[in-house]
N, CA, C and O atoms as a MOPAC input file, in Angstrom:
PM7 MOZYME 1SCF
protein

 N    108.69000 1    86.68300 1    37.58300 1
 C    109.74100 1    87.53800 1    38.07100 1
 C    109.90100 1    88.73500 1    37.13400 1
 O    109.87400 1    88.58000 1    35.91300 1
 N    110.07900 1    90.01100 1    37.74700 1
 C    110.14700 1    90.77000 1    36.76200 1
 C    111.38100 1    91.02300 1    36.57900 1
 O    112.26800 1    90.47700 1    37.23700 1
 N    111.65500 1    92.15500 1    35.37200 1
 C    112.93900 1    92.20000 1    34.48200 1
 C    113.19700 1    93.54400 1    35.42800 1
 O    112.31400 1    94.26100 1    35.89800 1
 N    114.58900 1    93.69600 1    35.58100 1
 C    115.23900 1    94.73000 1    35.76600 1
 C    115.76700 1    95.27100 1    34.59800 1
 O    116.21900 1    94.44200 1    33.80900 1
 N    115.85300 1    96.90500 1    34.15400 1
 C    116.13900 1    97.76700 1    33.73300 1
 C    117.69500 1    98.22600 1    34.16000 1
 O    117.92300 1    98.40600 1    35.35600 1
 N    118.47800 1    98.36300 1    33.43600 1
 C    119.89900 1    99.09000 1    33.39000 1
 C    119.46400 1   100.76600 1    33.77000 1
 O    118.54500 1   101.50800 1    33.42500 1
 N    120.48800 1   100.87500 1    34.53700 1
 C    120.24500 1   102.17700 1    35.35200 1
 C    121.61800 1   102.69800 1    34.28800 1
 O    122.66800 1   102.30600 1    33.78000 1
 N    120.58000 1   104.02700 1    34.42800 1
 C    121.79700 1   104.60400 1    33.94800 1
 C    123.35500 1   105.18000 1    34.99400 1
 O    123.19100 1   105.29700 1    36.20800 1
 N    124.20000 1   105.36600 1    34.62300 1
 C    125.32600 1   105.20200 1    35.52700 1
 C    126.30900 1   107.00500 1    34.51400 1
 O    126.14300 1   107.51100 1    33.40300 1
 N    127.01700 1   107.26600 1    35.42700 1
 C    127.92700 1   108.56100 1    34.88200 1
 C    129.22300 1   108.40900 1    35.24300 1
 O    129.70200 1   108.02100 1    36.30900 1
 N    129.95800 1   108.91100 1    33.79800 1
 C    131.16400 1   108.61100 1    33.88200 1
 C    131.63800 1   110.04400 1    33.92400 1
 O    130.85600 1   110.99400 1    33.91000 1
 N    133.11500 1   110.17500 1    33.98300 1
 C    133.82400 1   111.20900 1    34.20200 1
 C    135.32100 1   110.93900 1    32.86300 1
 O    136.09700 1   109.98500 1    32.81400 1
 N    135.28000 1   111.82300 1    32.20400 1
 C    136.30300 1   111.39100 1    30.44300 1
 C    136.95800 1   112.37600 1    30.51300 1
 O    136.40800 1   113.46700 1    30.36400 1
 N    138.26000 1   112.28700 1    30.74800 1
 C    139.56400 1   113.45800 1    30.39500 1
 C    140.04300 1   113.92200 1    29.03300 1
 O    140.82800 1   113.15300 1    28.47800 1
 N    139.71300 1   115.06000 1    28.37600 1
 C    140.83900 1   115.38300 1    27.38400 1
 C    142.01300 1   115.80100 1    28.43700 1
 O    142.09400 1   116.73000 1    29.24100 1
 N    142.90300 1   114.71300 1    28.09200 1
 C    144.33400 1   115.36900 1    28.78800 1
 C    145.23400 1   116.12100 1    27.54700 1
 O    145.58500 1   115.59000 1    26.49400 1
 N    145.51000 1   117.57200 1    28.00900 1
 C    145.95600 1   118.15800 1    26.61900 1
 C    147.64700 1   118.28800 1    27.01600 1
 O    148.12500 1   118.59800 1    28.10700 1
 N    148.18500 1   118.02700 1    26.06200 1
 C    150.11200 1   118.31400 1    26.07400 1
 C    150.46200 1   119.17900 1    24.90600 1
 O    150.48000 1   118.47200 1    23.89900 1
 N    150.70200 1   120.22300 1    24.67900 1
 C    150.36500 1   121.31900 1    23.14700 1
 C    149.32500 1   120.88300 1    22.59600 1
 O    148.21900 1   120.87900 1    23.13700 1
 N    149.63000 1   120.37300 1    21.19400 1
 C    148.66200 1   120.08400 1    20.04300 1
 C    148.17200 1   118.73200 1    20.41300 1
 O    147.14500 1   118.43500 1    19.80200 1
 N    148.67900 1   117.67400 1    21.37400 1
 C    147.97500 1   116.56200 1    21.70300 1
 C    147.37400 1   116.25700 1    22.25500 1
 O    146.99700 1   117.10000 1    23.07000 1
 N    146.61000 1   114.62400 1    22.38900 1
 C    145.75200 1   114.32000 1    23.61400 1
 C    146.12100 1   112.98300 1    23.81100 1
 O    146.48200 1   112.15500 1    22.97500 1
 N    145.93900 1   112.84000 1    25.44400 1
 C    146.09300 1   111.71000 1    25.68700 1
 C    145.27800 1   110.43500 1    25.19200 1
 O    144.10000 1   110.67100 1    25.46000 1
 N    145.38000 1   109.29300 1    24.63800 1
 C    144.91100 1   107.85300 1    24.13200 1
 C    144.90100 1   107.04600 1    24.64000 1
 O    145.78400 1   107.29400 1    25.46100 1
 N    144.43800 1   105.77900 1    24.94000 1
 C    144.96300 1   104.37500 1    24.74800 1
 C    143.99600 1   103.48800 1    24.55700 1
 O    142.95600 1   103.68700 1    25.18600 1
 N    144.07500 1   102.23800 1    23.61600 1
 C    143.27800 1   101.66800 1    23.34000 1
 C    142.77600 1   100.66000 1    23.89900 1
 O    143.50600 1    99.69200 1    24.11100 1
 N    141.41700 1   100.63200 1    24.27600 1
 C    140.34300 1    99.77900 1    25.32700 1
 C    141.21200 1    98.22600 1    25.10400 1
 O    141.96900 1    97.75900 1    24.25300 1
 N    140.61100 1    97.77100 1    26.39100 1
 C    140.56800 1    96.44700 1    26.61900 1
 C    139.13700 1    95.89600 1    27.17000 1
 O    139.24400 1    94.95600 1    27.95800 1
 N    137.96200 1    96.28500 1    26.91100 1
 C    136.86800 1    96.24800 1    27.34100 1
 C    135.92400 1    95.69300 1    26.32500 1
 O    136.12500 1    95.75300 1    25.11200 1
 N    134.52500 1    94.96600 1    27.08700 1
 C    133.69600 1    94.42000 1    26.19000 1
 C    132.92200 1    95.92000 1    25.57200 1
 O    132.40300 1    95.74600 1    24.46900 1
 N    132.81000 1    97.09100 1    26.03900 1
 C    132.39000 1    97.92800 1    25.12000 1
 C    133.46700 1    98.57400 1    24.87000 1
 O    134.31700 1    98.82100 1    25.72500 1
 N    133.54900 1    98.99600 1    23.36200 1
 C    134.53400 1    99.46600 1    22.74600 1
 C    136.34700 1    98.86900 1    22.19700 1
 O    137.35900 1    99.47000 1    21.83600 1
 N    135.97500 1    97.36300 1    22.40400 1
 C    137.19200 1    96.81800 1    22.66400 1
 C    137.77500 1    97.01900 1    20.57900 1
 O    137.36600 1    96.96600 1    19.41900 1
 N    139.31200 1    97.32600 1    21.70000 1
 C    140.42200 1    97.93300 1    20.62900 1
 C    140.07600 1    99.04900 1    20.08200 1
 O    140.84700 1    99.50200 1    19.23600 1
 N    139.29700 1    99.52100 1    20.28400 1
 C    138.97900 1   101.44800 1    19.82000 1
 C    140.12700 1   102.31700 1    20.97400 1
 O    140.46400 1   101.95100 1    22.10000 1
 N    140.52200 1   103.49700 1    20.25500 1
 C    141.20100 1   104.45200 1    21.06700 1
 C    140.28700 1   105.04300 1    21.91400 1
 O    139.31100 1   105.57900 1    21.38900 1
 N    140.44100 1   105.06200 1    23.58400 1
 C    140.16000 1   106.07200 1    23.90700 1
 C    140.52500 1   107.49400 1    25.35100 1
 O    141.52100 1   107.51200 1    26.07400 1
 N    139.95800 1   107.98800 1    25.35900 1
 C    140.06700 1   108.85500 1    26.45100 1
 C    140.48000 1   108.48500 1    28.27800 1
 O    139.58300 1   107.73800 1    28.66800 1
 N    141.15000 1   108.66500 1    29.04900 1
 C    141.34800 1   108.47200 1    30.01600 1
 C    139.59800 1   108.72000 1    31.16500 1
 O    139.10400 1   109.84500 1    31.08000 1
 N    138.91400 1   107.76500 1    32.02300 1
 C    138.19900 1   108.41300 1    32.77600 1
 C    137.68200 1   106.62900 1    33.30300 1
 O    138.14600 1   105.54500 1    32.94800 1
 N    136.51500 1   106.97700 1    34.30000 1
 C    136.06700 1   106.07300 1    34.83200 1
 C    134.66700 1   106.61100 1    35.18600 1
 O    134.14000 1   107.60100 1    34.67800 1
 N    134.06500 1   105.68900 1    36.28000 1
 C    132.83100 1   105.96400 1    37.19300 1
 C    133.31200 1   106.78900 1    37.98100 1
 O    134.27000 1   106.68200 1    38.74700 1
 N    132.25300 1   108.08800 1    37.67300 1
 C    131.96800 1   108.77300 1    39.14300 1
 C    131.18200 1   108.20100 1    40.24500 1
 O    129.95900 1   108.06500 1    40.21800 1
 N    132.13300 1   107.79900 1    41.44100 1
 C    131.87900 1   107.36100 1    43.09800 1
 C    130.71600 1   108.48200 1    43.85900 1
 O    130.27500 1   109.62800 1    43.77100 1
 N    130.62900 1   107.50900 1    44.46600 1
 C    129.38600 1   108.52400 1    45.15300 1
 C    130.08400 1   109.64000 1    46.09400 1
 O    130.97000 1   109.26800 1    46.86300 1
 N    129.62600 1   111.27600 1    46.03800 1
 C    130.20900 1   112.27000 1    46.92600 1
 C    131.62300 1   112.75300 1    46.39300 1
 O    132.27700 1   113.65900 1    46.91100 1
 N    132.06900 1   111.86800 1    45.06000 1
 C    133.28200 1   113.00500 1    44.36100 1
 C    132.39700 1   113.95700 1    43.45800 1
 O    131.25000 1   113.92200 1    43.01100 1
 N    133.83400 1   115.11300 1    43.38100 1
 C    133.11200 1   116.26600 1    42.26300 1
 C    133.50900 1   115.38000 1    41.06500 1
 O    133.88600 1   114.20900 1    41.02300 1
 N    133.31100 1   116.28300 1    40.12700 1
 C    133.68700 1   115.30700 1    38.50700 1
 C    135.63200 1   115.20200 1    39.02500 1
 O    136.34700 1   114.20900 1    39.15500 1
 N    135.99200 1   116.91400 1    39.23300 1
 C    137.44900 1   117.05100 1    39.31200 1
 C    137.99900 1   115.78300 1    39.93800 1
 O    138.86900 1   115.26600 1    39.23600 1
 N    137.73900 1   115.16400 1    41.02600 1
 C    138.36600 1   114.74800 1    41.92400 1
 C    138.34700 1   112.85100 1    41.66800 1
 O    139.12900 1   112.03100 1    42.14900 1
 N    136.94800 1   112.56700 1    40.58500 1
 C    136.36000 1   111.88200 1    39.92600 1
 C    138.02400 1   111.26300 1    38.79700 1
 O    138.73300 1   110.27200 1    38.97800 1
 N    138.15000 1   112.72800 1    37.33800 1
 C    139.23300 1   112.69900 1    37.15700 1
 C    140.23000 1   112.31100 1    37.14800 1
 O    140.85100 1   111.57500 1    36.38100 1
 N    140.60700 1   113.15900 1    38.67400 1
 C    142.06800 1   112.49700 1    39.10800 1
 C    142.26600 1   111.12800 1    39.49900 1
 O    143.20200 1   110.35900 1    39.28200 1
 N    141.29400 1   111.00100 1    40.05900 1
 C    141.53800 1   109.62300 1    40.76700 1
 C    141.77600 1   108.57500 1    39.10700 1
 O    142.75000 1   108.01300 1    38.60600 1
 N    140.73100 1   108.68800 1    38.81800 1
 C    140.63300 1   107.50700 1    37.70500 1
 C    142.05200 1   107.76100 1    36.64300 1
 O    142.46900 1   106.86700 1    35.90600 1
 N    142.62900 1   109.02800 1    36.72100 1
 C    143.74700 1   109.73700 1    35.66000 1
 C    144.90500 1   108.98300 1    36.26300 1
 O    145.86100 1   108.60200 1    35.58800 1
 N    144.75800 1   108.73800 1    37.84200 1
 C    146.27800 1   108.29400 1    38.43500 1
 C    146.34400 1   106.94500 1    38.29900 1
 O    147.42000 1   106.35100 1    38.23300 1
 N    144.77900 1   106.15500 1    38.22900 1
 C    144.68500 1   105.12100 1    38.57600 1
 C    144.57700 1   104.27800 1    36.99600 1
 O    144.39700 1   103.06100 1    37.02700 1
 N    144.65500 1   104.74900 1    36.10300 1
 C    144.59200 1   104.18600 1    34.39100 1
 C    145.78900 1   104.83000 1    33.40700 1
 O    145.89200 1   104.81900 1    32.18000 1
 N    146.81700 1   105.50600 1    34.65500 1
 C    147.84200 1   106.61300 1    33.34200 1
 C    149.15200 1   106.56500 1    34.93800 1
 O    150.24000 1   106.72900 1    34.38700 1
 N    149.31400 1   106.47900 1    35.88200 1
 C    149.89000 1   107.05900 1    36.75600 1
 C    150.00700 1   108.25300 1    36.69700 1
 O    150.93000 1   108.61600 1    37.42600 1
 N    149.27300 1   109.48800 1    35.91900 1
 C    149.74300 1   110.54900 1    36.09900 1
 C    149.05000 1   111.53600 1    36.77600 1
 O    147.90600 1   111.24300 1    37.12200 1
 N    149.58900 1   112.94400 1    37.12500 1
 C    148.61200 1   113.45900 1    37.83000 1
 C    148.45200 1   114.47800 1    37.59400 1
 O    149.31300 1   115.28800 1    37.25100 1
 N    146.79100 1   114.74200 1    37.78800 1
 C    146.52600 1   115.61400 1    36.87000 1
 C    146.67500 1   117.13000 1    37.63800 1
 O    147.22900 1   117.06700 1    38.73600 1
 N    146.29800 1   118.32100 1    37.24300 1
 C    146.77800 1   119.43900 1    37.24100 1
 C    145.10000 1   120.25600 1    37.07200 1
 O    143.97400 1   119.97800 1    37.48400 1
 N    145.65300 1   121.30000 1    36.29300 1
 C    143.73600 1   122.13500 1    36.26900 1
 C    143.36200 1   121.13600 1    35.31600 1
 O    144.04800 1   120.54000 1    34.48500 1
 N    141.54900 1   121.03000 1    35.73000 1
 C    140.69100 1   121.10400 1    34.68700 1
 C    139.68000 1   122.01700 1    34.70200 1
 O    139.59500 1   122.97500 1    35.47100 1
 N    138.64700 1   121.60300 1    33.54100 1
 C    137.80900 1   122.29700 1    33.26900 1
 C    136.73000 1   121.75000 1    32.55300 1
 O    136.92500 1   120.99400 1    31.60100 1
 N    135.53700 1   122.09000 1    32.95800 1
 C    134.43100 1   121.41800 1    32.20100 1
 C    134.02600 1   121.51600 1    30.94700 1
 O    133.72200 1   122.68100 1    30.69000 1
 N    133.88900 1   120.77600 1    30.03500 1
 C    133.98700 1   120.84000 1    28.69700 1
 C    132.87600 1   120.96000 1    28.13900 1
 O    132.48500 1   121.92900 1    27.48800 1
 N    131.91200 1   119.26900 1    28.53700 1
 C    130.35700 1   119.13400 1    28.08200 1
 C    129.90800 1   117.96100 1    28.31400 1
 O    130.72100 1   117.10900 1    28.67400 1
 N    128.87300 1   117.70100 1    28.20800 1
 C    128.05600 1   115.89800 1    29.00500 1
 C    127.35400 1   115.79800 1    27.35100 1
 O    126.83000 1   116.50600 1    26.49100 1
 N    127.76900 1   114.38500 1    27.62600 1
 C    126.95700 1   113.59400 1    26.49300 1
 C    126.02400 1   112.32500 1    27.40200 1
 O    126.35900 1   111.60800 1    28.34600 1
 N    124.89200 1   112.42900 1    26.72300 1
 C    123.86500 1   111.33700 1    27.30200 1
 C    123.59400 1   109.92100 1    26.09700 1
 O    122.84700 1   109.96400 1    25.11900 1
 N    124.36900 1   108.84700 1    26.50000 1
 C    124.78600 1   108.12400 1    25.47800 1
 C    124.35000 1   106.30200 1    26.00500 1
 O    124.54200 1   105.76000 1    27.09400 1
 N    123.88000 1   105.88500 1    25.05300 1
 C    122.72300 1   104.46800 1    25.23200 1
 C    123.68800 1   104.08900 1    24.15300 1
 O    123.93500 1   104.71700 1    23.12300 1
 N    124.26500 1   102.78200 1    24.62800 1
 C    125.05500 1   101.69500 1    24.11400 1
 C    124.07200 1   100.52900 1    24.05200 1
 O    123.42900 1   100.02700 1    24.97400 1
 N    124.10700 1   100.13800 1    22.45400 1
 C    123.16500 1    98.78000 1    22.15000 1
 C    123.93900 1    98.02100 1    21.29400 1
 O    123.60300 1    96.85100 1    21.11000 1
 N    124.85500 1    98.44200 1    20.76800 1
 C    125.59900 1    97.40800 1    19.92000 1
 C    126.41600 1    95.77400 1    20.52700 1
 O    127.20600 1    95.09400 1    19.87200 1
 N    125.91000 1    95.48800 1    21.94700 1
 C    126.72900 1    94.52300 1    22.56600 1
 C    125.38300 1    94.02800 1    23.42700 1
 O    124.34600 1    94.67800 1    23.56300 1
 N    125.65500 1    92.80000 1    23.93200 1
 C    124.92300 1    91.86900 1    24.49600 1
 C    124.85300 1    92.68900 1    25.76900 1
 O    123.78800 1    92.45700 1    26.34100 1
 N    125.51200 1    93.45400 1    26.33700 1
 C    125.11200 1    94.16800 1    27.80600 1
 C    125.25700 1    95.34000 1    27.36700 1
 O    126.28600 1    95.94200 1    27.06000 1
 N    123.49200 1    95.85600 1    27.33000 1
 C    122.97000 1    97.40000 1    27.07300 1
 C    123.75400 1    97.92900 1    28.17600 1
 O    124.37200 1    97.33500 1    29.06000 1
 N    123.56000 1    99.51500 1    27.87700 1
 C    124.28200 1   100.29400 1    28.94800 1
 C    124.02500 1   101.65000 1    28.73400 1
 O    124.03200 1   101.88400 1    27.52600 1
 N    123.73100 1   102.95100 1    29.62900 1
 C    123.08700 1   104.11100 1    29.27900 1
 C    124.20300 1   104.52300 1    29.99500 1
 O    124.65000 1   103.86700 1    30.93600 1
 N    124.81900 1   105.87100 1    29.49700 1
 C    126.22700 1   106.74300 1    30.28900 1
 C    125.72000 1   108.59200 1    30.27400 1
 O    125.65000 1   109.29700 1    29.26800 1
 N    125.56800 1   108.81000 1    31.02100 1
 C    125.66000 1   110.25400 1    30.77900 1
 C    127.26500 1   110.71100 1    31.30900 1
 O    127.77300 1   110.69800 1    32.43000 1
 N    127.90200 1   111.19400 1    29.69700 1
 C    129.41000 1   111.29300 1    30.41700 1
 C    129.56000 1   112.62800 1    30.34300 1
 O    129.09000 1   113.43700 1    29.54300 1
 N    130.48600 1   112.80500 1    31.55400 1
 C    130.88900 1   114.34400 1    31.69000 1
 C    132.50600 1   114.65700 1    31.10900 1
 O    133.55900 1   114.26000 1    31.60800 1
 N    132.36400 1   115.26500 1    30.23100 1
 C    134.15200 1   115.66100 1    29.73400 1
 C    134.64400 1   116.75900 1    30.38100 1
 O    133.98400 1   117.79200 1    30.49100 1
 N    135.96500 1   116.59600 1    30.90600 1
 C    136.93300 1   118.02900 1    30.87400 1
 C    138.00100 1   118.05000 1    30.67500 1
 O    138.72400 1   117.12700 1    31.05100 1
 N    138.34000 1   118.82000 1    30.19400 1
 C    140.03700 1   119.07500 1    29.68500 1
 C    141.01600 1   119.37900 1    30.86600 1
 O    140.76400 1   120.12100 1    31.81500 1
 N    141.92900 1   118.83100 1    30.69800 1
 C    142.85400 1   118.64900 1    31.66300 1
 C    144.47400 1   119.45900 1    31.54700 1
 O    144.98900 1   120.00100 1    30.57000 1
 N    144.86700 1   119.32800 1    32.60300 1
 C    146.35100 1   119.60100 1    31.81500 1
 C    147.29300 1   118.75000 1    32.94500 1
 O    146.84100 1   118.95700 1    34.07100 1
 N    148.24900 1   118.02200 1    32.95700 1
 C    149.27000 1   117.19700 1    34.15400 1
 C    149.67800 1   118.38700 1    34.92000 1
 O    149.80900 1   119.57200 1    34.61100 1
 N    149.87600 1   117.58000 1    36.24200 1
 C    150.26000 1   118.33900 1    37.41700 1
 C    151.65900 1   118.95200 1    36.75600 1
 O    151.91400 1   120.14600 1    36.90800 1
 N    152.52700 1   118.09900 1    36.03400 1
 C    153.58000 1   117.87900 1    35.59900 1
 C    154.30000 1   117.64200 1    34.34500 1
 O    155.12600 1   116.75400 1    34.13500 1
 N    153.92700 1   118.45500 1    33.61800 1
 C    153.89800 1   118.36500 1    31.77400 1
 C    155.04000 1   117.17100 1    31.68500 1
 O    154.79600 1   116.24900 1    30.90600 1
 N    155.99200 1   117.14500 1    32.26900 1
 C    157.22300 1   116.01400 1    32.10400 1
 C    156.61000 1   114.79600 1    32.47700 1
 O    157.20600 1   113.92000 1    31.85200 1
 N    155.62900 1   114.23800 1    33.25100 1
 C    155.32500 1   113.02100 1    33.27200 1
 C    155.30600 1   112.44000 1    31.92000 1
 O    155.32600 1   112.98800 1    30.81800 1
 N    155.24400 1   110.68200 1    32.40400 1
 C    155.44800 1   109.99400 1    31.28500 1
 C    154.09300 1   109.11500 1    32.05800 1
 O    153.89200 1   108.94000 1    33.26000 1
 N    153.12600 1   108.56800 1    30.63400 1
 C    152.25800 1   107.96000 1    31.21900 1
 C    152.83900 1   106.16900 1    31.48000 1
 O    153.74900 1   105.57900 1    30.89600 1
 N    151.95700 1   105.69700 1    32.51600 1
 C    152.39700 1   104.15800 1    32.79500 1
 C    151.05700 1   103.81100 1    31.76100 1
 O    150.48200 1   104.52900 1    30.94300 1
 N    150.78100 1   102.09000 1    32.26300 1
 C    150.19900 1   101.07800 1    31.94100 1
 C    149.96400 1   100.47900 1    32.72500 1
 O    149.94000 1    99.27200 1    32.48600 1
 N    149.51600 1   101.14100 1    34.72500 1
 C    149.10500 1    99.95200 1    35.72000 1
 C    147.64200 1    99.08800 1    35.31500 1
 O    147.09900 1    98.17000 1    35.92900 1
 N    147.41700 1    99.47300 1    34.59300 1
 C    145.62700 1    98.13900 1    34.26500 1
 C    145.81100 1    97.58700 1    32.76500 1
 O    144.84500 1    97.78000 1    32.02700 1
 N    147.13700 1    96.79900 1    32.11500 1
 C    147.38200 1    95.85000 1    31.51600 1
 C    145.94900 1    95.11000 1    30.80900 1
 O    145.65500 1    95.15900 1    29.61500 1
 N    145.18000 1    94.43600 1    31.88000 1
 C    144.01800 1    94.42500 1    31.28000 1
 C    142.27200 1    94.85000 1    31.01300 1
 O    141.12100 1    94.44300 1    30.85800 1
 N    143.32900 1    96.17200 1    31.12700 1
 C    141.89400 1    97.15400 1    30.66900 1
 C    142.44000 1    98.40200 1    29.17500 1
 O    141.77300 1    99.29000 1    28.64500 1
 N    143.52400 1    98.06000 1    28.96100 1
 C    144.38100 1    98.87900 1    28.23800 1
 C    145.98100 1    98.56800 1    27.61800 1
 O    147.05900 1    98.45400 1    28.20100 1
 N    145.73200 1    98.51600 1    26.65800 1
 C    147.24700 1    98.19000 1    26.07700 1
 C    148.22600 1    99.08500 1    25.93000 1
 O    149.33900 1    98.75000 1    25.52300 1
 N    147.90600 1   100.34500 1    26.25300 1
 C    149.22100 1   101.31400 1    26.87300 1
 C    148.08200 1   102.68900 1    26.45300 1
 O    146.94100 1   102.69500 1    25.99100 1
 N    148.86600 1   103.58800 1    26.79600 1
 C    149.14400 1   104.84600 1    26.72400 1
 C    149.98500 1   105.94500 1    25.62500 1
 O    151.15300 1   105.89400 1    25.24000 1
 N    149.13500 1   106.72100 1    25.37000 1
 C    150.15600 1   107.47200 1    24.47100 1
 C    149.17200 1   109.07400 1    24.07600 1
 O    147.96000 1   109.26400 1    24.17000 1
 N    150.41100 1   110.13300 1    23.57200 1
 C    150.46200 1   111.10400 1    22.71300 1
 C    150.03400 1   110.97100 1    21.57400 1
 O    150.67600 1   110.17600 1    20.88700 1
 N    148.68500 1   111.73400 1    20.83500 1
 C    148.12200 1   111.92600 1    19.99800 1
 C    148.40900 1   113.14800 1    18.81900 1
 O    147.38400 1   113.68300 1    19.24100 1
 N    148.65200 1   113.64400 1    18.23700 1
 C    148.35600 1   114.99700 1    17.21800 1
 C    146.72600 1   114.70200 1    17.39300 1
 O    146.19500 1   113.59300 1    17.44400 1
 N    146.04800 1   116.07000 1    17.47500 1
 C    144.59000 1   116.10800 1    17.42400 1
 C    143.98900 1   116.43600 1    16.11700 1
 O    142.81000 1   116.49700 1    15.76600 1
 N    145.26000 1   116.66200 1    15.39100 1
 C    144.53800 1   116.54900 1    13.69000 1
 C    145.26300 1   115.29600 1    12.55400 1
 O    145.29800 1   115.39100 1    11.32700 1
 N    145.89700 1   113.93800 1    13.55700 1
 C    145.92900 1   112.90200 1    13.55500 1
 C    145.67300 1   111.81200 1    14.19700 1
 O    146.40200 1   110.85000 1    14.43600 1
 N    144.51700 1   112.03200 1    14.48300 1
 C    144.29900 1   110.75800 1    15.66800 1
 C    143.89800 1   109.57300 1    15.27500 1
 O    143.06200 1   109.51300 1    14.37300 1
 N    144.48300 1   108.22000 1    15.95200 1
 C    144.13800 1   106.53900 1    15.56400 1
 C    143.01900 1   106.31500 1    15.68400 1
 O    142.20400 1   106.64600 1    16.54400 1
 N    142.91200 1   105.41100 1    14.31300 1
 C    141.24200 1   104.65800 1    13.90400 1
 C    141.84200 1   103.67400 1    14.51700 1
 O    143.05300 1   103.60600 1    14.72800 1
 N    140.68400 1   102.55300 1    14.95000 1
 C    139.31000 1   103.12900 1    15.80000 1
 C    139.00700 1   104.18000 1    16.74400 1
 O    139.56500 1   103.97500 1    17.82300 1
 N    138.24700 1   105.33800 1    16.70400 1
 C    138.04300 1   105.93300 1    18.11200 1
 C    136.78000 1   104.85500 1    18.75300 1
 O    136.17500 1   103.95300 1    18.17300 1
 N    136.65900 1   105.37700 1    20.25300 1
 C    136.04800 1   104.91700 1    20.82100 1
 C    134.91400 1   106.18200 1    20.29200 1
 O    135.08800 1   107.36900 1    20.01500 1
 N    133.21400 1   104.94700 1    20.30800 1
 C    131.91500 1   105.82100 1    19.50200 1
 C    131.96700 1   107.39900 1    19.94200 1
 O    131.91000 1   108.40100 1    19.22900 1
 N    132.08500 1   107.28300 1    21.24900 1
 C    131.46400 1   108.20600 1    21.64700 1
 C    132.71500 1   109.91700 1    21.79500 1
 O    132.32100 1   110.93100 1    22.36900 1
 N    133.60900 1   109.84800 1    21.38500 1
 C    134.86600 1   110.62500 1    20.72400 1
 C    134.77600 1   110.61200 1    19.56300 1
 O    135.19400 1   111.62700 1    19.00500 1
 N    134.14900 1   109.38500 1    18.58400 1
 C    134.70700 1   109.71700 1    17.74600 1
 C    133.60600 1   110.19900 1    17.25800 1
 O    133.81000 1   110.56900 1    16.10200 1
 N    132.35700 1   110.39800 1    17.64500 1
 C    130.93000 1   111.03100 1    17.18200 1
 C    131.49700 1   112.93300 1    17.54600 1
 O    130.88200 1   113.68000 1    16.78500 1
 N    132.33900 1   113.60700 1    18.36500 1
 C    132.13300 1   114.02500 1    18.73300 1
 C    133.62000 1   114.99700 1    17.78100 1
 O    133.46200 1   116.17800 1    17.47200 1
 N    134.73200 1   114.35700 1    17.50500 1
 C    135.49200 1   114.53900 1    16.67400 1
 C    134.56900 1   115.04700 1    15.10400 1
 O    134.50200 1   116.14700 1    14.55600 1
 N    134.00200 1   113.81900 1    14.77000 1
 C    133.58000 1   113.96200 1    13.81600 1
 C    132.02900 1   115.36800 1    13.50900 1
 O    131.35500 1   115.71400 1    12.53800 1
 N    132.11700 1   115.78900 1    15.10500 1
 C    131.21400 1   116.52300 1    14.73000 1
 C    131.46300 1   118.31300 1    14.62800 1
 O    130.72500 1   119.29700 1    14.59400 1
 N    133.09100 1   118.03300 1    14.60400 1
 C    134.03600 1   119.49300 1    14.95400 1
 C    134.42100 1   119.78500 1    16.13800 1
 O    135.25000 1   120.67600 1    16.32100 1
 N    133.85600 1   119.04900 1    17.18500 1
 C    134.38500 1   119.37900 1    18.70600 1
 C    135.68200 1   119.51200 1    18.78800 1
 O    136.47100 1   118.74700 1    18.23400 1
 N    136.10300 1   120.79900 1    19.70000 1
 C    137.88700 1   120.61400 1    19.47700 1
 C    138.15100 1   121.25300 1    21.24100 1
 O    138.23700 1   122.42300 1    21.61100 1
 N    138.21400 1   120.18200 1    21.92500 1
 C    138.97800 1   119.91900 1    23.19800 1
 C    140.08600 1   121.52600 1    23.20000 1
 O    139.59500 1   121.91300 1    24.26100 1
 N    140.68500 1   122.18600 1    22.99800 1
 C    141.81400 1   123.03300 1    23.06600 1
 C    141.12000 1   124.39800 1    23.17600 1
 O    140.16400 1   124.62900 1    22.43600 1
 N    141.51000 1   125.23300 1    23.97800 1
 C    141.15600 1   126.47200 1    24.53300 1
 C    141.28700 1   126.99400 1    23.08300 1
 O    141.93700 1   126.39800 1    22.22400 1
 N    140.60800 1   128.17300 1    22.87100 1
 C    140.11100 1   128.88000 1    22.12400 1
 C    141.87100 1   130.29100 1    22.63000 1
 O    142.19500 1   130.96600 1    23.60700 1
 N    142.62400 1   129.92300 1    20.77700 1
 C    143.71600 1   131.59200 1    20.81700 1
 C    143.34600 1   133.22000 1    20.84600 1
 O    144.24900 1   134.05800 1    20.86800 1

């Protein structure tokens, strides 16, 4: 019998920006579990990234999102866990439909809440693939 190969699969990752912050919360997942990270999911077949986004933004934060914008794709091979996994993820920065929203916690177990960041204080653990990207000067916030 032969072996099947892991396909690679694409995700869709929100910087959600509020002034100087970004949105967080820390995984509940076999990759990355208890690292901080970014709001996003699988892109479905026939969404744009935008619409990709929202959905996954309403459906992991209740909130809703507002403009984005495309940021940058990382092409990223996870081996540190018993189930390999290849992501080409697409980032964009976001902003809420509704700066006054407050984020929820509807997926309990995929996430232990939600929260407001300072982006020149953000919680250890990041998740790898933020925090490769932090650490490499990337800065999510429109250019003054």
């Amino acid at each position: 019998m032969e072996e099947t190969q892991p396909v690679p699969r694409v995700g869709v990752v929100l910087f959600v920006l509020k002034g100087k912050s970004v949105l967080l919360g820390r995984r509940r997942a076999s990759i990355g579990e208890s690292t901080f990270a970014l709001p996003g999911g699988h892109l479905e077949f026939g969404e744009s990234f935008e619409e990709c986004g929202a959905r996954e933004l309403m459906e992991e934060t209740g909130l809703e999102m507002g403009k984005a914008d495309f940021l940058t794709v990382t092409n990223k091979v996870f081996l540190d866990k018993s189930k390999h996994c290849h992501y080409v993820i697409v980032f964009l920065r976001a902003v809420l439909a509704d700066p006054n929203q407050v984020p929820q916690n509807p997926e309990p177990d995929k996430c232990d809440g939600w929260d407001w960041y300072d982006w020149d204080n953000l919680p250890q653990p990041l998740f790898s693939t933020l925090d490769e990207m932090v650490r490499s000067g990337f800065n999510p916030f429109p250019a003054t």
